[in-house]
N, CA, C and O of each residue as an XYZ file, in Angstrom:
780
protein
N     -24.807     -0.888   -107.677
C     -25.885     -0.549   -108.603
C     -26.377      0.852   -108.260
O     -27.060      1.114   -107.270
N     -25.881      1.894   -109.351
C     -26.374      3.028   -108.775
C     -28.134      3.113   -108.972
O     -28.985      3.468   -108.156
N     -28.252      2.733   -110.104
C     -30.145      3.042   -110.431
C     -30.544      1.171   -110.153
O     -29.638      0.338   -110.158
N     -31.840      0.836   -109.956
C     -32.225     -0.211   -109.866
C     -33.375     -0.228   -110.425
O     -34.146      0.564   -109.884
N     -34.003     -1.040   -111.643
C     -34.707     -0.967   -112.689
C     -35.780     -1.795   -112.373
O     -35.707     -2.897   -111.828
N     -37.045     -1.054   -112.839
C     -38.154     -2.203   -112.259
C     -38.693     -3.181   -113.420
O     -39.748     -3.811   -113.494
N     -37.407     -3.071   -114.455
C     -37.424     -4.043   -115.649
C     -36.750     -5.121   -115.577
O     -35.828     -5.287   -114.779
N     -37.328     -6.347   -116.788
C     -36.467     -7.466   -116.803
C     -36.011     -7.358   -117.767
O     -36.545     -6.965   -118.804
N     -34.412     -7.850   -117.509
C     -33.267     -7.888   -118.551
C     -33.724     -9.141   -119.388
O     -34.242    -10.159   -118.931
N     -33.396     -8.834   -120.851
C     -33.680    -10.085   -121.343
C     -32.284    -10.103   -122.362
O     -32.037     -9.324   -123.282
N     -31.499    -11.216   -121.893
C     -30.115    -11.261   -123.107
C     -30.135    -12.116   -123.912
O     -30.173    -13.310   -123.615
N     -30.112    -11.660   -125.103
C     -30.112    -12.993   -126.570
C     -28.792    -13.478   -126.834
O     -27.971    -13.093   -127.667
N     -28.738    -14.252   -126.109
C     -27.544    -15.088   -126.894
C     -27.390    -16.482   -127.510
O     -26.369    -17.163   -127.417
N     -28.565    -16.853   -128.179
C     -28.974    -18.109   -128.892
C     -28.304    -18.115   -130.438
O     -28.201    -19.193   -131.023
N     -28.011    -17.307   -130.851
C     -27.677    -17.003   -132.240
C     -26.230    -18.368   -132.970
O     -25.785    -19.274   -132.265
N     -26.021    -18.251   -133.675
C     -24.954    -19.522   -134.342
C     -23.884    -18.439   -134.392
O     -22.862    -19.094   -134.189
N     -23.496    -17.110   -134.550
C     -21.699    -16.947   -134.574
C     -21.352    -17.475   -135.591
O     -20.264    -18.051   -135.603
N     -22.264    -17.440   -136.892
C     -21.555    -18.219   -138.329
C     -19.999    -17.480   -138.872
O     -18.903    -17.987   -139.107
N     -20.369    -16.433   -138.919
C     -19.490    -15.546   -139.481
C     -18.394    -15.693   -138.274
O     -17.347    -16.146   -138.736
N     -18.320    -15.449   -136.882
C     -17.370    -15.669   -135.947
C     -16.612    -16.718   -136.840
O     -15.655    -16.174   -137.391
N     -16.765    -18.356   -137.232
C     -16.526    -19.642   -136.918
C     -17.540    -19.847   -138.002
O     -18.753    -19.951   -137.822
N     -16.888    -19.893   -139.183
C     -17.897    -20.508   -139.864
C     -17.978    -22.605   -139.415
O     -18.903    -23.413   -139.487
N     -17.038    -22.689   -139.140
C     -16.832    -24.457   -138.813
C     -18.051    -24.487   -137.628
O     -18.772    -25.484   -137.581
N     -18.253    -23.423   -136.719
C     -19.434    -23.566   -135.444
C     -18.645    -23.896   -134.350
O     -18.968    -23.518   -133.224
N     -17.500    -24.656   -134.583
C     -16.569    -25.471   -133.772
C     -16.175    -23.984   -132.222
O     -16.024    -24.462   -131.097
N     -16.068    -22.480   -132.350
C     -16.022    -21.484   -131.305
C     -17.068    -20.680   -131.627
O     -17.353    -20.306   -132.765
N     -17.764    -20.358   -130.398
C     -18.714    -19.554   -130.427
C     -17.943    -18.210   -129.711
O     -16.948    -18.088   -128.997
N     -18.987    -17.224   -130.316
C     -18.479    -15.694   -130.244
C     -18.169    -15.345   -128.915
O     -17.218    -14.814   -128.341
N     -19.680    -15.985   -128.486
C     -20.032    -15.295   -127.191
C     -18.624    -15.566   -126.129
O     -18.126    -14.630   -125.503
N     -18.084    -17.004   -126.048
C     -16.946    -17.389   -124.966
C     -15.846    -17.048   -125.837
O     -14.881    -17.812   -125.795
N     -15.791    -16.053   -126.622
C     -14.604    -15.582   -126.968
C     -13.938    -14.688   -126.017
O     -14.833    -13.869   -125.811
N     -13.200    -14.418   -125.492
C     -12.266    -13.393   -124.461
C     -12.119    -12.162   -125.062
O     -11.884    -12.244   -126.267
N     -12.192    -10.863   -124.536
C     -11.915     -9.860   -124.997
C     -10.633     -9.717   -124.346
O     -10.370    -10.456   -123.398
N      -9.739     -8.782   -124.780
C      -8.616     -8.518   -124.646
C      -8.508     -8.338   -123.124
O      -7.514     -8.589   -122.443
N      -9.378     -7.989   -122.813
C      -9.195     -8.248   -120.489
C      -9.375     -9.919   -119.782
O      -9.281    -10.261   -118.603
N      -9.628    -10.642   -120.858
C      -9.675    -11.813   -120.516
C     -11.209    -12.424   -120.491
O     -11.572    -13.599   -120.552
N     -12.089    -11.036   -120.362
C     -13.583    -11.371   -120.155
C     -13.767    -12.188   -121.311
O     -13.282    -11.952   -122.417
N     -14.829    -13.612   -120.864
C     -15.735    -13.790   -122.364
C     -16.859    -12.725   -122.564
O     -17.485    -12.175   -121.657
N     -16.996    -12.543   -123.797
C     -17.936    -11.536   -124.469
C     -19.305    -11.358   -123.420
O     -19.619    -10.336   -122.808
N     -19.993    -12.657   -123.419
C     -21.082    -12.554   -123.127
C     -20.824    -12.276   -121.587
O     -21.604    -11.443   -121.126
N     -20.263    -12.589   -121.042
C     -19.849    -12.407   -119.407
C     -20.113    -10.574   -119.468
O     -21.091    -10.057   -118.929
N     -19.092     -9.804   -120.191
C     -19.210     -8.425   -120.009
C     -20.472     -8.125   -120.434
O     -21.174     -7.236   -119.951
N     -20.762     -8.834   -121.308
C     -22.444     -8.201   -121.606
C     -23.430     -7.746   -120.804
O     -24.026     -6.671   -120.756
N     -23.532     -9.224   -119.886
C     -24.490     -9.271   -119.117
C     -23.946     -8.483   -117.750
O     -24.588     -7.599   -117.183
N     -22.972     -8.850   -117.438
C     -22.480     -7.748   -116.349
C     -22.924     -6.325   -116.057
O     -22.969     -5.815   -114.937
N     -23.363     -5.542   -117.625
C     -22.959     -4.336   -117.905
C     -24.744     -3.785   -117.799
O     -25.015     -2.614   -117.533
N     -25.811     -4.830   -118.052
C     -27.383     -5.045   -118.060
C     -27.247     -5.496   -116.395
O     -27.942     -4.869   -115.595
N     -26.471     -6.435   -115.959
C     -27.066     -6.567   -114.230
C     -26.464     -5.611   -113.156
O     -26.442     -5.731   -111.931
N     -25.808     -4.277   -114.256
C     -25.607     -3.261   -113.101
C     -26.895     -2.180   -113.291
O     -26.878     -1.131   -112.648
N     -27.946     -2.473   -114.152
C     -29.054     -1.658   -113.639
C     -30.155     -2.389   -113.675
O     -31.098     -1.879   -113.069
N     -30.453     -3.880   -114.407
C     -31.869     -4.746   -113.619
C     -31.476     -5.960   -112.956
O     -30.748     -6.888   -113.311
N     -32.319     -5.666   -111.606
C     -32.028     -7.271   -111.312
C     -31.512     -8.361   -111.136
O     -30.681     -8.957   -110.451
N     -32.705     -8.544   -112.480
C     -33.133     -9.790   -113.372
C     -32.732     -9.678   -114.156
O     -33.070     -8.750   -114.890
N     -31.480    -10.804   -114.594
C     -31.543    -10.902   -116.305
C     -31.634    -12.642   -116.892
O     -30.983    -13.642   -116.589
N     -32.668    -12.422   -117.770
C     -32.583    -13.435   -118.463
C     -32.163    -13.870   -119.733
O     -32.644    -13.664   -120.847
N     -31.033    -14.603   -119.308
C     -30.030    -15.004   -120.304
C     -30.758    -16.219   -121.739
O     -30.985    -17.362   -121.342
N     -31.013    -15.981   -122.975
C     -31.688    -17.061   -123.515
C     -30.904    -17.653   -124.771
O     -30.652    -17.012   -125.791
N     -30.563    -18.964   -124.533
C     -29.233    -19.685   -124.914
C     -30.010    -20.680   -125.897
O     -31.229    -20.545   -125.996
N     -29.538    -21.393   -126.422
C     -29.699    -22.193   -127.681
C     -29.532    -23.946   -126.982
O     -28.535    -24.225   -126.317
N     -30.472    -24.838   -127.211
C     -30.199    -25.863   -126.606
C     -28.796    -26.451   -126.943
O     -28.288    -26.270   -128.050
N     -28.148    -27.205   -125.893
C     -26.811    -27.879   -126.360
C     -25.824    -26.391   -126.199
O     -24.961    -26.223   -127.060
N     -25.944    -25.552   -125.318
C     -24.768    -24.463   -125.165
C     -24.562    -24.152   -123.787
O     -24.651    -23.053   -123.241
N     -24.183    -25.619   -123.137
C     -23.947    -25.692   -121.567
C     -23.065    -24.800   -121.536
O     -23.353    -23.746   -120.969
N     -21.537    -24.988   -122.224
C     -20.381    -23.672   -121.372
C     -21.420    -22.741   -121.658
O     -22.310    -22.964   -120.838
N     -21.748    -21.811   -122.411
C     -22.219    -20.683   -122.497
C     -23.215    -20.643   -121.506
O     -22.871    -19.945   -120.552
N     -24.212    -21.095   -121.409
C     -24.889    -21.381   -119.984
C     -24.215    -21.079   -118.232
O     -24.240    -20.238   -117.333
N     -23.806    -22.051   -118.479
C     -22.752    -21.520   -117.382
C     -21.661    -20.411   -117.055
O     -21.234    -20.055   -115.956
N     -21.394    -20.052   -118.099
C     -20.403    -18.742   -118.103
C     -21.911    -17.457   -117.668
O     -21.730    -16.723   -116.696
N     -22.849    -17.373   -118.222
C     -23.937    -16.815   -117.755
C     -24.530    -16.882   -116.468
O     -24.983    -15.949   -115.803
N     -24.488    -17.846   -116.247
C     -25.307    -18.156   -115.077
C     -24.403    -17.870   -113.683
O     -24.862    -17.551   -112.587
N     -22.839    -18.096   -114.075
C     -21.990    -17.736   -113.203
C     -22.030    -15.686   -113.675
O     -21.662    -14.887   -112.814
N     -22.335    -15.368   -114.562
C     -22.465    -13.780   -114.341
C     -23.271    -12.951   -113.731
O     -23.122    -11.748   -113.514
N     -24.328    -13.815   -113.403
C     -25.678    -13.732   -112.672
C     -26.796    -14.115   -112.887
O     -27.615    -14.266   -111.980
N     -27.084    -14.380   -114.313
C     -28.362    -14.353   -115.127
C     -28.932    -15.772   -114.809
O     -28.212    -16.652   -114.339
N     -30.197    -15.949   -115.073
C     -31.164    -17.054   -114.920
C     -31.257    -17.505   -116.581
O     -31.858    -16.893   -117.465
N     -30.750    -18.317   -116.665
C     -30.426    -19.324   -118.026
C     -32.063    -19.648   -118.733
O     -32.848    -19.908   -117.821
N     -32.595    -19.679   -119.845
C     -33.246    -19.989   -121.020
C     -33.222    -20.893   -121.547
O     -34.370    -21.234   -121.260
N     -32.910    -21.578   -122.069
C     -33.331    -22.342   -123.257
C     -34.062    -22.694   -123.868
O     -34.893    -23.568   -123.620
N     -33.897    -22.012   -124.929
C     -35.117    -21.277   -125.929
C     -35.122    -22.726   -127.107
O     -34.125    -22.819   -127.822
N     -35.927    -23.502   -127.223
C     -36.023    -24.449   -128.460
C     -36.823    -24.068   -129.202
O     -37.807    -24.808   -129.243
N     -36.875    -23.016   -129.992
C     -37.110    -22.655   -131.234
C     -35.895    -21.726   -131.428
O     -35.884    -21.170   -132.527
N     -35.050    -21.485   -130.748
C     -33.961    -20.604   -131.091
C     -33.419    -20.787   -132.749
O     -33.117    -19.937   -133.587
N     -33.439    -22.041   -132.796
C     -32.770    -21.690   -134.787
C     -33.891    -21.687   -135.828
O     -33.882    -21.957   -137.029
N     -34.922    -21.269   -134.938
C     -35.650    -20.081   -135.702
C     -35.778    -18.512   -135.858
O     -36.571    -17.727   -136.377
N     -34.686    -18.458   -135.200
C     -33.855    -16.168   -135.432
C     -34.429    -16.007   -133.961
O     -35.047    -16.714   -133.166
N     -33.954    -14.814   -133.998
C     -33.810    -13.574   -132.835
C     -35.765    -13.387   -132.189
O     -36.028    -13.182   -131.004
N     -36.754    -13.511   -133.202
C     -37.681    -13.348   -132.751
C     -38.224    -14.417   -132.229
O     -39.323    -14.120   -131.760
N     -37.975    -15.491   -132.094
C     -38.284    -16.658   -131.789
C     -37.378    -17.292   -129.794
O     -37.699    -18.161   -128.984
N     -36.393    -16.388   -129.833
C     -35.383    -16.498   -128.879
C     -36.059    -15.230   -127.667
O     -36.326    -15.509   -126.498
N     -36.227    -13.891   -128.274
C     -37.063    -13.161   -127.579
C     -38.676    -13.743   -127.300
O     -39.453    -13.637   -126.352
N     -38.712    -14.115   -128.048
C     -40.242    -14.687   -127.375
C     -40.187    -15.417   -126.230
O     -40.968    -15.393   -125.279
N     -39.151    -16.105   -126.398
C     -38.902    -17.274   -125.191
C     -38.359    -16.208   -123.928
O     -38.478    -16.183   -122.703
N     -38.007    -15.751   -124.484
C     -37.187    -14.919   -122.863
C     -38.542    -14.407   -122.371
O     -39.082    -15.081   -121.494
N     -39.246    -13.174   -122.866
C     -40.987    -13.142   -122.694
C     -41.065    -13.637   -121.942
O     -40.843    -13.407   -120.753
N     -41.627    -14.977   -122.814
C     -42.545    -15.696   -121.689
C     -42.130    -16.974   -120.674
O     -42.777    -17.913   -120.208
N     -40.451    -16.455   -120.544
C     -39.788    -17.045   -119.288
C     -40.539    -16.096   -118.015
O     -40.810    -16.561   -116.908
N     -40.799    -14.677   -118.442
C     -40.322    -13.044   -117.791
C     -41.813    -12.798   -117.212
O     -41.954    -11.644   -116.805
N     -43.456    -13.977   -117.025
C     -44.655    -13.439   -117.561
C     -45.037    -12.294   -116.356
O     -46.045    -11.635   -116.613
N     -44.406    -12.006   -115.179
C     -44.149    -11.356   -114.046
C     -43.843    -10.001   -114.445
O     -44.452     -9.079   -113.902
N     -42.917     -9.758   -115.385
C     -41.856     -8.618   -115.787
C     -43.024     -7.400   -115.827
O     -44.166     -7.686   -116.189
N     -42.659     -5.989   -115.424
C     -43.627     -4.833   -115.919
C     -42.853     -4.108   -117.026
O     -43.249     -3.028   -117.462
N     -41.630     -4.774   -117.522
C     -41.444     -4.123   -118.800
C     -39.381     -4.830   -118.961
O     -38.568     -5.031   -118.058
N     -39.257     -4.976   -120.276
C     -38.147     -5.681   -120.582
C     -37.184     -4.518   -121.180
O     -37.546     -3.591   -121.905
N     -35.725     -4.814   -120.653
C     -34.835     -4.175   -121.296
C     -34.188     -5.353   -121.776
O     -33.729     -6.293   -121.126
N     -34.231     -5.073   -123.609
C     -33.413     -6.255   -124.196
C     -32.256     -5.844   -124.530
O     -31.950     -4.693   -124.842
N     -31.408     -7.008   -124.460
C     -29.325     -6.193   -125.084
C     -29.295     -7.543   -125.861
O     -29.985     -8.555   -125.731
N     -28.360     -7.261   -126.639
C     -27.882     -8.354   -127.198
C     -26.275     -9.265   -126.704
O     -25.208     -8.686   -126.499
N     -26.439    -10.403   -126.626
C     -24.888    -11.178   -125.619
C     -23.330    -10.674   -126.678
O     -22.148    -10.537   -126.362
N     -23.991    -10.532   -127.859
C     -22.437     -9.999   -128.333
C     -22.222     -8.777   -128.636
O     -21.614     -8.433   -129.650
N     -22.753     -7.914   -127.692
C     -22.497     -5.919   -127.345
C     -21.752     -5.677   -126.446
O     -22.195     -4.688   -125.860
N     -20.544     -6.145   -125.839
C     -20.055     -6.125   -124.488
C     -19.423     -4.445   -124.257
O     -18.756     -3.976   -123.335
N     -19.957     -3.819   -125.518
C     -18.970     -2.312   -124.627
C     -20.274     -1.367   -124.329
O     -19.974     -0.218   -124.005
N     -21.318     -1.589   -124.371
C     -22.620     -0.968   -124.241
C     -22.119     -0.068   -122.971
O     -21.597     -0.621   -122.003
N     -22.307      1.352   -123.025
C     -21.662      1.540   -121.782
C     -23.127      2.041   -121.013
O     -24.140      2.626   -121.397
N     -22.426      1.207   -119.110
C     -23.529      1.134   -118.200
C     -24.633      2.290   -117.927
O     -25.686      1.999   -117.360
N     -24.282      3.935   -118.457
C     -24.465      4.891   -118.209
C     -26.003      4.902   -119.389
O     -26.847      5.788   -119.251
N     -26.125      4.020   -120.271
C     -26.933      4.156   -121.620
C     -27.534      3.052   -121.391
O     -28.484      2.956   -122.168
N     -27.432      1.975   -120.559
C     -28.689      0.897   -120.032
C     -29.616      1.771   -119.093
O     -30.825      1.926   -119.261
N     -28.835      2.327   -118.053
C     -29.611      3.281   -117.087
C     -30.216      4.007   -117.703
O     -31.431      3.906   -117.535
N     -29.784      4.984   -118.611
C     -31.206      5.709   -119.241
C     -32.077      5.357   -120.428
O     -32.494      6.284   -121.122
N     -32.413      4.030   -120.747
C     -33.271      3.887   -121.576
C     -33.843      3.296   -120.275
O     -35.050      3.143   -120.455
N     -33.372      2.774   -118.646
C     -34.173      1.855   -117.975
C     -35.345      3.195   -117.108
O     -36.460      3.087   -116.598
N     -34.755      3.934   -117.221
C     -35.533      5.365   -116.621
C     -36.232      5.857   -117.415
O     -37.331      6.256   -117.030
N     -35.908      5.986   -118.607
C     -37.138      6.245   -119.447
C     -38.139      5.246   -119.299
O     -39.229      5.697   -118.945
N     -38.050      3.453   -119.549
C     -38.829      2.767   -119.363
C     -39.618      3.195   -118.069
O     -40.723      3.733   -118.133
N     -39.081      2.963   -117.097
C     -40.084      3.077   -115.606
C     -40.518      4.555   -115.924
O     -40.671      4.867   -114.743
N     -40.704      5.232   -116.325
C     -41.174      6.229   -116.243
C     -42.479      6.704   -117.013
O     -43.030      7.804   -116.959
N     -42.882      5.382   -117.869
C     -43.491      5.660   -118.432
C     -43.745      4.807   -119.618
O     -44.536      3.876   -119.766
N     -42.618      5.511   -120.680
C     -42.174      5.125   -121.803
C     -42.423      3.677   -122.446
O     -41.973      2.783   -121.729
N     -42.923      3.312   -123.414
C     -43.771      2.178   -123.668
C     -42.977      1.363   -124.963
O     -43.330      0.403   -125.649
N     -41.803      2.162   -124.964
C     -40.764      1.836   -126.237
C     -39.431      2.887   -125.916
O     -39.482      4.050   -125.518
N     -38.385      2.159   -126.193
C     -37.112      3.191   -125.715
C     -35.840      2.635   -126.898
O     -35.550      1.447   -127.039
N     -35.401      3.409   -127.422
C     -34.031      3.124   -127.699
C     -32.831      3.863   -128.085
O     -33.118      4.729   -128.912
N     -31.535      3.830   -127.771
C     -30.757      4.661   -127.920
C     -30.122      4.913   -129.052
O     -30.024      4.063   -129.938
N     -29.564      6.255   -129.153
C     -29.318      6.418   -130.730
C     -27.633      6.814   -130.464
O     -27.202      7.060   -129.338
N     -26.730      6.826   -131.781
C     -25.655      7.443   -131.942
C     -25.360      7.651   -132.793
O     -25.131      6.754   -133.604
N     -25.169      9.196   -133.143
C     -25.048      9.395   -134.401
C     -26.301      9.240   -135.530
O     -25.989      9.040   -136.704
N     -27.297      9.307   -135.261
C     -28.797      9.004   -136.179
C     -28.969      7.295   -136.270
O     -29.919      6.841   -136.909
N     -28.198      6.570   -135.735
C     -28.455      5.008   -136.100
C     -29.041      4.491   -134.303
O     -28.569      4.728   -133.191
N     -30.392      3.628   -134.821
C     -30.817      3.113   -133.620
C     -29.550      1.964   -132.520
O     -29.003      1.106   -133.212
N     -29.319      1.958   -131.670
C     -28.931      0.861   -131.301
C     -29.401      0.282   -130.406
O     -30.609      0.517   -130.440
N     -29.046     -0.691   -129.171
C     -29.425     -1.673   -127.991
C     -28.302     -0.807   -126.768
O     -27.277     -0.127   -126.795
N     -29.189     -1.308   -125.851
C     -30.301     -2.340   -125.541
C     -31.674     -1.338   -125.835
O     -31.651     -0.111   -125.926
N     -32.718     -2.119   -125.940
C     -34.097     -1.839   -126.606
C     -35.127     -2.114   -125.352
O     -35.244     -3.231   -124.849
N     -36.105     -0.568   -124.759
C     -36.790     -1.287   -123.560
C     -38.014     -0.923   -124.258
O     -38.344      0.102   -124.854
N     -38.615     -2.051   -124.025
C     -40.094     -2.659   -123.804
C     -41.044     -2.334   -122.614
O     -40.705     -2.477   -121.440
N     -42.401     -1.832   -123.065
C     -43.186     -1.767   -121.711
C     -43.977     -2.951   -121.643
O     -43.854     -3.761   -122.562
N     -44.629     -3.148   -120.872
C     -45.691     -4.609   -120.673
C     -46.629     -4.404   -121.581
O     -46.996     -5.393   -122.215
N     -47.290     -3.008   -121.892
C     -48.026     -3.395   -123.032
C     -47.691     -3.964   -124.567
O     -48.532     -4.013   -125.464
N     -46.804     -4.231   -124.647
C     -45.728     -5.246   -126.297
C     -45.844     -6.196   -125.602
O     -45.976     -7.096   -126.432
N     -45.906     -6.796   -124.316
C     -46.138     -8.488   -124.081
C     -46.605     -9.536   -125.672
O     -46.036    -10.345   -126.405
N     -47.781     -8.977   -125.581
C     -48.465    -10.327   -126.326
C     -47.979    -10.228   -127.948
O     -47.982    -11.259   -128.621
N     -47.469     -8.642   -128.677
C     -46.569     -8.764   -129.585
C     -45.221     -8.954   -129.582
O     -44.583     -9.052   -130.631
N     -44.542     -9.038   -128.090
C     -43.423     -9.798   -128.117
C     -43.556    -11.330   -128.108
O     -42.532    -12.005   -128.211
N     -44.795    -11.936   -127.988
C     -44.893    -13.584   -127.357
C     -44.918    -13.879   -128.799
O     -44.169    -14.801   -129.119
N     -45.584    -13.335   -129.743
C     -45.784    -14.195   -130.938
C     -44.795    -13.503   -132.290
O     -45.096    -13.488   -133.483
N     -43.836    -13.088   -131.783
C     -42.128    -13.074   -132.897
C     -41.652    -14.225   -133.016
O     -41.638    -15.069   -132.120
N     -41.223    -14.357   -134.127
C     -40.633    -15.492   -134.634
C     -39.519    -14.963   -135.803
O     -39.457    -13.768   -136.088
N     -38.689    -15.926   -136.419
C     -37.980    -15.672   -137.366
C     -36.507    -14.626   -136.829
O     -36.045    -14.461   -135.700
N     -36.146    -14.156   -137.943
C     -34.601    -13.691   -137.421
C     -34.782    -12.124   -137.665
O     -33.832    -11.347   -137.755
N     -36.312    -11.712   -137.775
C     -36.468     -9.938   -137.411
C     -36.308     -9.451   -136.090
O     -35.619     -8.440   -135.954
N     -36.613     -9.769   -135.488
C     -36.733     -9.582   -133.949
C     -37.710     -8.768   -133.817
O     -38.732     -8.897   -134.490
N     -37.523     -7.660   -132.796
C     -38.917     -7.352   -132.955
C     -38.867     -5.525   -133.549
O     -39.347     -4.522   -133.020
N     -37.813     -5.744   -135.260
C     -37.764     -4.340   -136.056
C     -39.424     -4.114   -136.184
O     -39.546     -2.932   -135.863
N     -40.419     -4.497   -136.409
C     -41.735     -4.532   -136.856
C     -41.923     -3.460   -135.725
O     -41.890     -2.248   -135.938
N     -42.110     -3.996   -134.593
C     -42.669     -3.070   -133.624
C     -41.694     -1.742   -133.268
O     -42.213     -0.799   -132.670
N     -40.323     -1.687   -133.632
C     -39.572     -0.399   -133.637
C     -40.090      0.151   -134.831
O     -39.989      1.378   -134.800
N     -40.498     -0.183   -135.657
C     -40.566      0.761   -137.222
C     -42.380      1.308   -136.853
O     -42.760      2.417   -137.228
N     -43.293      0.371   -136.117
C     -44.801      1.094   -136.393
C     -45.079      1.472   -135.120
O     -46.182      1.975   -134.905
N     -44.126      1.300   -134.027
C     -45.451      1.991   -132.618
C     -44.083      3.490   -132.370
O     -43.048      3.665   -133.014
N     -44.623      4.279   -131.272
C     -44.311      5.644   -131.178
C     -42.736      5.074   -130.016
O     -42.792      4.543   -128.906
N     -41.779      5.367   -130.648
C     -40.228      5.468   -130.411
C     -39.895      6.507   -129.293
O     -39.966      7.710   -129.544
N     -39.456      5.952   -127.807
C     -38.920      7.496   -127.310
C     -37.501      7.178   -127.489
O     -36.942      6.164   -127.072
N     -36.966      8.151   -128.154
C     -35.810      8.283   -128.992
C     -34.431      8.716   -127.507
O     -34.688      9.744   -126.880
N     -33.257      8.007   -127.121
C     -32.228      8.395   -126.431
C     -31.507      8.727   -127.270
O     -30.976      7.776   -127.844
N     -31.133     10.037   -127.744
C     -29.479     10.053   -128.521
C     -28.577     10.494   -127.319
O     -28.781     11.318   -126.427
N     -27.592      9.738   -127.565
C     -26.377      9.218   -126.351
C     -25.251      9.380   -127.394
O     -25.281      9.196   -128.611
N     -23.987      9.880   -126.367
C     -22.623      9.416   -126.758
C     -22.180      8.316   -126.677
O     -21.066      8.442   -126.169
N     -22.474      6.802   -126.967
C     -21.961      5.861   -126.950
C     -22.066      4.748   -128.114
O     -22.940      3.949   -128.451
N     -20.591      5.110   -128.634
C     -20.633      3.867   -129.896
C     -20.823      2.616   -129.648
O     -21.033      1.780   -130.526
N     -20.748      2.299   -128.027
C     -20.896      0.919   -127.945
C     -22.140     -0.072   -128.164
O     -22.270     -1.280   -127.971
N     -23.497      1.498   -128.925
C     -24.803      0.954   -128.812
C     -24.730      0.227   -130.241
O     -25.861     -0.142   -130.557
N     -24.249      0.065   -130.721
C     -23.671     -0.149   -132.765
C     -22.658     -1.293   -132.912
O     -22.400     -1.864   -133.972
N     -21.908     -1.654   -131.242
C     -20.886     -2.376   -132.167
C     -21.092     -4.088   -131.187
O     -21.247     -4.335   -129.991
N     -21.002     -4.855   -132.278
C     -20.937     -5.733   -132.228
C     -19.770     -6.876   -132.150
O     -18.885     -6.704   -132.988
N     -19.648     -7.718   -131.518
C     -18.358     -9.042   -131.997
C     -19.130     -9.793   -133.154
O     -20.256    -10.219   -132.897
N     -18.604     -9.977   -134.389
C     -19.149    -10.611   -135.785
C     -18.153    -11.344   -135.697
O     -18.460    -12.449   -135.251
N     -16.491    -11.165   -136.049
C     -15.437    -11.584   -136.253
C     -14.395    -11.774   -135.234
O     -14.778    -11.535   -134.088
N     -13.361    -12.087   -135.347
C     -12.353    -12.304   -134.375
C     -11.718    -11.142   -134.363
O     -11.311    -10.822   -133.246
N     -11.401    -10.097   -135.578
C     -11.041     -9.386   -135.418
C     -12.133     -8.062   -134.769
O     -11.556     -6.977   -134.835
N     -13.166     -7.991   -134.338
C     -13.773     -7.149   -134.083
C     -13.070     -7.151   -132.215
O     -12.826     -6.215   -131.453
N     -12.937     -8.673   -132.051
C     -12.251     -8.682   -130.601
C     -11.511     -7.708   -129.932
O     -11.680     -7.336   -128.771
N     -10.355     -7.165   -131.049
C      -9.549     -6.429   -130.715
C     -10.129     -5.020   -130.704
O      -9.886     -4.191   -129.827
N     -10.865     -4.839   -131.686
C     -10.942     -3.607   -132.047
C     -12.206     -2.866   -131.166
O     -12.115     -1.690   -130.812
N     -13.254     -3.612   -130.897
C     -14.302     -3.741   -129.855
C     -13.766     -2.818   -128.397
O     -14.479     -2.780   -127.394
């Protein structure tokens, strides 16, 4: 760990993977990338080489995924309001975190986020910075850091916005970075490859 972050990681991976699997029957996240990694494994790997702490927040009834996490390092969630969206899953990580002096959130299906662009939105956070996120190319991406003062508007998100409300009205310190990996996502099977 070259930098060590005085933030808590918070990883969403509660989501359904409809589009992955529309049947539900494979989830995204324990999909393998072409190195063999499951998705969410590199994810979190790539967030616990600069905090900590990460808290992994899973969907009830998603033991493998649980465990593929928990064997990556992370301290497992289970968020039961999760299939109520992304803001409802971050809330839970929150107020797993009520210790935390400020959250760096990623999302579990970003696995090429590269480690060099967690470290500097986590330095901007400790430094100050009360909102962070990285850009490429003019488009916002993840991971997204939080200072402790968004606590109590991160506790009460709900629904599948997450928390765009508070990126669109409080003051943004803007990272533009070389890394497409802040944009790309696993949606499909074919993103596997191409990812």
């Amino acid at each position: 760990m070259a930098y060590a972050s005085l933030a808590t990681g918070v990883l969403l991976a509660a989501g359904f993977g409809s589009r992955f699997d529309p049947s539900g029957l494979h989830n995204k996240l324990l999909a393998r990338l072409p190195d063999g990694m499951p998705v969410a494994h590199e994810a979190a790997h790539r967030l616990l080489r600069v905090v900590t702490r990460v808290l992994a927040v899973v969907r009830p009834g998603s033991d493998a995924l649980a465990r593929v996490l928990n064997d990556a390092g992370c301290d497992v969630v289970f968020a039961a309001s999760a299939e109520r969206g992304m803001g409802a899953s971050l809330a839970a990580g929150i107020e797993a975190s009520e210790d935390a002096e400020g959250w760096i959130v990623a999302l579990a299906d970003m696995p090429r986020i590269e480690i060099a662009t967690v470290e500097a939105v986590a330095r901007a956070l400790d430094g100050g910075a009360p909102l962070v996120a990285p850009f490429y190319q003019g488009q916002r991406g993840h991971p997204v850091g939080f200072g402790a003062q968004h606590r109590d508007a991160l506790l009460g998100l709900d629904g599948d916005s997450g928390a765009k409300s508070l990126l669109q009205t409080q003051p943004l310190t803007r990272i533009d970075i070389d890394d497409p990996g802040i944009l790309r996502d696993v949606d499909t099977p074919d993103d596997l490859q191409r990812i």
